[in-house]
Structures are given as structure tokens and as C-alpha cells.
C-alpha positions, 0 to 999 in steps of 0.5 A: 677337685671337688670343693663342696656337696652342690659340686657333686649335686651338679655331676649328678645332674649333669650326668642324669641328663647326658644318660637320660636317666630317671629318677625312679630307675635311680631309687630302684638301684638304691632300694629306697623310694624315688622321693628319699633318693631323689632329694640325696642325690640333690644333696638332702640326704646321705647315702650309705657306702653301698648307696653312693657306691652305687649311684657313683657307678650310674653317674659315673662319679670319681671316687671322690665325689661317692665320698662326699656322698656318705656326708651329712649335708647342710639342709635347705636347698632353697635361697633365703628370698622368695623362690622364683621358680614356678613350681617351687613357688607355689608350694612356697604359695601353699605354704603362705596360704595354707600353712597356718590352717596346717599348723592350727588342724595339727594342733587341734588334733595332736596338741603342741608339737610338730610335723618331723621332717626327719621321721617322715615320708612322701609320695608323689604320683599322678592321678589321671583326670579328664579335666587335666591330670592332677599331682597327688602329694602325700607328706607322712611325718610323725607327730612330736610333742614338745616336752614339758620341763 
């Protein structure tokens, strides 16, 4: 019986690496980008019926398990603490050192408001260098204003 969203989370995971499976293979099955689908299949986000019908049949999920995709999942999938994984940690790092000069830039050039998580986009890609390859993030979230009342 599965009892919560991160059971199905570790299904898919488990799974992913059992077929070796990539991430971008699962978003084009889906149609939508790897970094949206990516983050559903982790258990940020929630399919649509056809979505989940269709990861459930790459994962080879239970009935049960595509259902509990169609749920809105609590969001946050970090712990509390300071994350301990390197690559998560420095973008905790990023966030410490660069967070209030973003939040001050966004301010200047929009006003009071804030980046949405919600209305957004992103893309990850590699760009080659001869120096080391470097990762190329780029967030997209649309601009809102608090409301005066």
C-alpha cells in the first residue's frame, strides 16, 4: 500500500535506474520540459491523467501509484536544516550570498513584488568550454506586484 507521494517518488526513482531511463526521454513521453517533469516526477508538481498514465507505463507504476500523481503535492523538497548535499548546497550558497543582491536588482527594476515560483520556467543546458564545461541555469518567473489596499 503506498501511504504518501514520496513512496511513489522512490518507485520512480528506483525505477529510473533499474531501466536507465533519462530524464529528457521522460519529458518527451510527457511533452513538457525535462526541468517541469523532472520536478513531477520528484513530487513538485502534478501530472494530468494522461501525464501520469504515461509516466506509470515507463515506470511501470501500479494503478495506485499513477493516482497518486494526479495529487497536489505538499512543496519543499528540502529539509528544514542546511542541505548537505554538495550540489544542493551551493545553491543554498548562492542563495546566502547572492540572494539579497537579487532581491534588491528585482526591486530597483520592478518595484515591490516578487519573482513567481509558480508562473515560471527553467532551463538547464551545458555549455562547453575549454576551461572545464560550465552549467548554464536560466529562471524565468514572472514579476508580481504587491497589491496596495
Amino acid at each position: 500500500m503506498i501511504q504518501s507521494r514520496e513512496d511513489v517518488t522512490r518507485m520512480i526513482v528506483a525505477a529510473k535506474v533499474q531501466k536507465g531511463i533519462k530524464w529528457a526521454d521522460v519529458a518527451q513521453a510527457v511533452g513538457q520540459s525535462k526541468e517541469w517533469t523532472t520536478a513531477a516526477c520528484l513530487g513538485q508538481m502534478t501530472f494530468d491523467k494522461a501525464q501520469a498514465t504515461t509516466v506509470g507505463e515507463l515506470f511501470g507504476l501500479p494503478d495506485e501509484a499513477v493516482a497518486w500523481l494526479q495529487i497536489v503535492p505538499y512543496k519543499g523538497s528540502l529539509p528544514g536544516a542546511v542541505p548537505t548535499d554538495p550540489l544542493i548546497y551551493r545553491w543554498y550558497e548562492i542563495v546566502n550570498v547572492y540572494g539579497t543582491t537579487i532581491k534588491e536588482l528585482i526591486h530597483e527594476e520592478f518595484g515591490d513584488g516578487i519573482m513567481s515560483a509558480i508562473d515560471f520556467s527553467m532551463d538547464i543546458q551545458r555549455q562547453s568550454d575549454p576551461k572545464g564545461d560550465r552549467v548554464q541555469v536560466v529562471l524565468s518567473g514572472k514579476f508580481l506586484p504587491y497589491k496596495t489596499y
